[in-house]
C-alpha positions in Angstrom: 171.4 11.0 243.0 168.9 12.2 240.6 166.8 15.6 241.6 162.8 15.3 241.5 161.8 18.8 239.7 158.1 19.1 239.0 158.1 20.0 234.9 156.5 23.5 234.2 153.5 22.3 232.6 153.2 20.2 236.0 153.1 23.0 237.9 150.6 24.8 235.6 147.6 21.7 235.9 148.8 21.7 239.8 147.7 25.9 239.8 145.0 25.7 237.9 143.2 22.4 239.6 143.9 24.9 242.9 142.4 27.8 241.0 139.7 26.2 238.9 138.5 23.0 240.6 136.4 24.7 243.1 134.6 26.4 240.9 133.0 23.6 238.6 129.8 22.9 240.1 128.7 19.7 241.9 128.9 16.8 240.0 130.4 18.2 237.0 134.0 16.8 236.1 137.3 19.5 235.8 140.3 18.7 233.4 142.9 21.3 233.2 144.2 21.3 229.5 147.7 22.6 229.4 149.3 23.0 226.2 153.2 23.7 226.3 154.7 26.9 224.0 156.1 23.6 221.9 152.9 21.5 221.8 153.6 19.3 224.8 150.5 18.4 226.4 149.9 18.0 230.2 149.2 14.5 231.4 145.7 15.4 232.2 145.1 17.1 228.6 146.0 14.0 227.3 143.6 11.9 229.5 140.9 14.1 228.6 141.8 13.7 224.8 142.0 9.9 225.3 138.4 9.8 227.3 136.9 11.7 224.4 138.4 9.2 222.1 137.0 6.4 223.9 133.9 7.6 224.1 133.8 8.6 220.4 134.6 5.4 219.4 131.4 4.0 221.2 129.0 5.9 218.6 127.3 4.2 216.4 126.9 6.3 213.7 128.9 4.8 210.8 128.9 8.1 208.7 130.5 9.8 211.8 132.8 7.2 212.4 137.2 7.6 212.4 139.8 6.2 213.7 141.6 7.2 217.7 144.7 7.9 215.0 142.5 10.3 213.1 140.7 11.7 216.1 143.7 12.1 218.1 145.3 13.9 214.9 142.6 16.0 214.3 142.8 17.4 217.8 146.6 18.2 217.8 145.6 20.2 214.9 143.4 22.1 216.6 145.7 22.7 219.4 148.3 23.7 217.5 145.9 26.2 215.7 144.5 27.7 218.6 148.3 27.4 220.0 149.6 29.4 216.8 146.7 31.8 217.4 147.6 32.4 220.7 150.9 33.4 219.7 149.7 36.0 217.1 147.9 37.3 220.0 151.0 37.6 221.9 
């Protein structure tokens, strides 16, 4: 019988939906964007990155234009950064 245990990054998007949510004002959207100590993402980080993505690939602008591999890449980058930063900080 396998146990159910709610991962820690779970846990994390569960507290800060509770803590933030009510706070966003009406009619704006909330995402909570975990980032594990390892780079993991929380499922909803990743839906956010994926919306973005989508919605980047709908511009026009051919000058402006890249691939979801190289969007999607250039955003792990910055979360690693900010990540690494973090941890500097720390």
């Amino acid at each position: 019988m396998a146990h159910s245990r709610a991962r820690p990054r779970d846990m994390r998007e569960n507290f800060k939906i509770t803590g933030y949510k009510a706070g966003a004002e009406d009619g704006d959207s909330f995402a909570p964007f975990v980032i594990e100590s390892f780079g993991g993402l929380g499922k909803k980080a990743l839906d956010l990155i994926k919306a973005i993505s989508e919605e980047g690939a709908c511009i026009d602008a051919q000058s402006y234009r890249i691939s979801k591999q190289q969007f999607m890449a250039c955003v792990c980058d910055v979360a690693t950064t900010q990540l690494q930063d973090l941890h500097r900080v720390v």
